[in-house]
C-alpha positions in Angstrom: 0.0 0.0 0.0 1.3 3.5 -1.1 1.2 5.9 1.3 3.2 8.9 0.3 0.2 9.7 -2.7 -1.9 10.1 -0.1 -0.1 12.0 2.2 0.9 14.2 -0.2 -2.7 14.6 -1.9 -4.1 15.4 2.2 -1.0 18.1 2.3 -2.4 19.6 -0.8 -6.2 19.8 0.9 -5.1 21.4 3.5 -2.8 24.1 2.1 -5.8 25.0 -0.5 -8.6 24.9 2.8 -5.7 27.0 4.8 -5.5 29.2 2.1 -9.4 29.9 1.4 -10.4 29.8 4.8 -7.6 32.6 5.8 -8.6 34.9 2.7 -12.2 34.4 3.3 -12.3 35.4 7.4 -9.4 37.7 6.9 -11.6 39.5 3.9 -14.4 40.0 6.1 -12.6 40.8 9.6 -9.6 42.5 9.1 -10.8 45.4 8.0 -12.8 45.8 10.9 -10.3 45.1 13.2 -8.0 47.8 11.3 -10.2 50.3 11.0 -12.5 50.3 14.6 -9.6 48.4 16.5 -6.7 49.4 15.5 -3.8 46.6 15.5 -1.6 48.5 18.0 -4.3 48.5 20.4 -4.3 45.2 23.4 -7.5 44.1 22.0 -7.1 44.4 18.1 -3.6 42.2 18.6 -6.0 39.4 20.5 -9.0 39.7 18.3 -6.4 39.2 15.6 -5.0 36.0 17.8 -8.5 35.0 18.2 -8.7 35.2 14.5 -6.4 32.9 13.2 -6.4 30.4 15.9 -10.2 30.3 14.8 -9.1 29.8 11.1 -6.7 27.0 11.8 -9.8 25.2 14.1 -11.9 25.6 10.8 -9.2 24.7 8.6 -8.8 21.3 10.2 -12.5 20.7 11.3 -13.7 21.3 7.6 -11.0 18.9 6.4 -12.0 15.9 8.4 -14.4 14.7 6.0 -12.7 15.4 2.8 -9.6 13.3 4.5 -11.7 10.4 4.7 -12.9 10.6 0.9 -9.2 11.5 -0.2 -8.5 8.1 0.9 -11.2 6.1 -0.9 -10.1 8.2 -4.1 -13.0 10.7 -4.6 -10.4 13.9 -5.3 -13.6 15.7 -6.6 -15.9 14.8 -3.9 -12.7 15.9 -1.4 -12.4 19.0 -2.3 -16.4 19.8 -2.6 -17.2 19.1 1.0 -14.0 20.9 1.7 -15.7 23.8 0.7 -18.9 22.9 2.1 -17.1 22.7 5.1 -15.5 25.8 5.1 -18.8 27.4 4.1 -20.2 26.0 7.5 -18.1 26.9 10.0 -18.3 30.4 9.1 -21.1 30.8 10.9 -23.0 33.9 8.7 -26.5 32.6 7.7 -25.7 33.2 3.7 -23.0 30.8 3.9 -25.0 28.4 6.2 -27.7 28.3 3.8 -25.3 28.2 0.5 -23.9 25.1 2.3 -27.0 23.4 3.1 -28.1 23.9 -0.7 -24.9 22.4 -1.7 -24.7 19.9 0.2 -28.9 18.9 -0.5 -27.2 19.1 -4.4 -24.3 16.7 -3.5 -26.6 14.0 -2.0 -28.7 14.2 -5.0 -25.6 13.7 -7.5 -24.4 10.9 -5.1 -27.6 9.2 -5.3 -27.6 9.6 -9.0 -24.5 8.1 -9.8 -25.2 5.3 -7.3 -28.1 4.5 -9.4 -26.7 5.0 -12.8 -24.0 2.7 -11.3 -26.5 0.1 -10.1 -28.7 0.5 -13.4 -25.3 -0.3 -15.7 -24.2 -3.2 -14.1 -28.0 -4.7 -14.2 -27.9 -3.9 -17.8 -24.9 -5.5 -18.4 -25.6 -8.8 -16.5 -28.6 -8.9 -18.9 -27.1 -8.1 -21.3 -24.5 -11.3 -20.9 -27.0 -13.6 -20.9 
């Protein structure tokens, strides 16, 4: 069994869910924090603590699922409910209900290709016959 592929193929997941996570939260926050906080200031140096400790939480909570697919060899599917993940834990009701639709849409696909799957392979046995 070949593990470096996968290792190397997890690394990949999370650098791109490190890297959307941090310009998405740092996009919406940062300018807050610079503008009413000010960075020199006690508090905008622990919100801005507060910040990234919370983006490396999400980075690694929205990559638990997409881990487990990576390693039954569903790339695609990996990287989708990486970003469903990501659009979870970012607790604003847009992206809550964005991720809700997508993942309704990603069922529906999964159960579609299951079938299709299923349907082939009943075809063909009847076919052989």
């Amino acid at each position: 069994m070949k593990v470096w592929p996968w290792i190397k193929s997890l690394g990949l997941l999370l650098l791109v869910c490190l890297v959307l996570n941090a310009a998405v939260h740092l996009s919406l926050l940062l300018p807050y924090i610079v503008k009413h906080v000010h960075l020199s200031s006690s508090i905008g140096q622990r919100m801005l603590i507060t910040l990234i400790m919370k983006i490396l939480f999400t980075t690694v909570a929205a990559v638990l699922l997409p881990a487990l697919l990576l390693k039954f060899n569903f790339r695609r599917s990996a990287y989708g409910a990486m970003l469903i993940g990501i659009l979870v834990f970012m607790d604003l009701p847009p992206a809550t209900a964005l991720s809700s639709l997508l993942l309704m849409l990603w069922f529906l696909a999964l159960i579609l290709w299951l079938a299709w799957c299923k349907l082939r392979d009943v075809y063909l046995y009847y076919r052989t016959k």
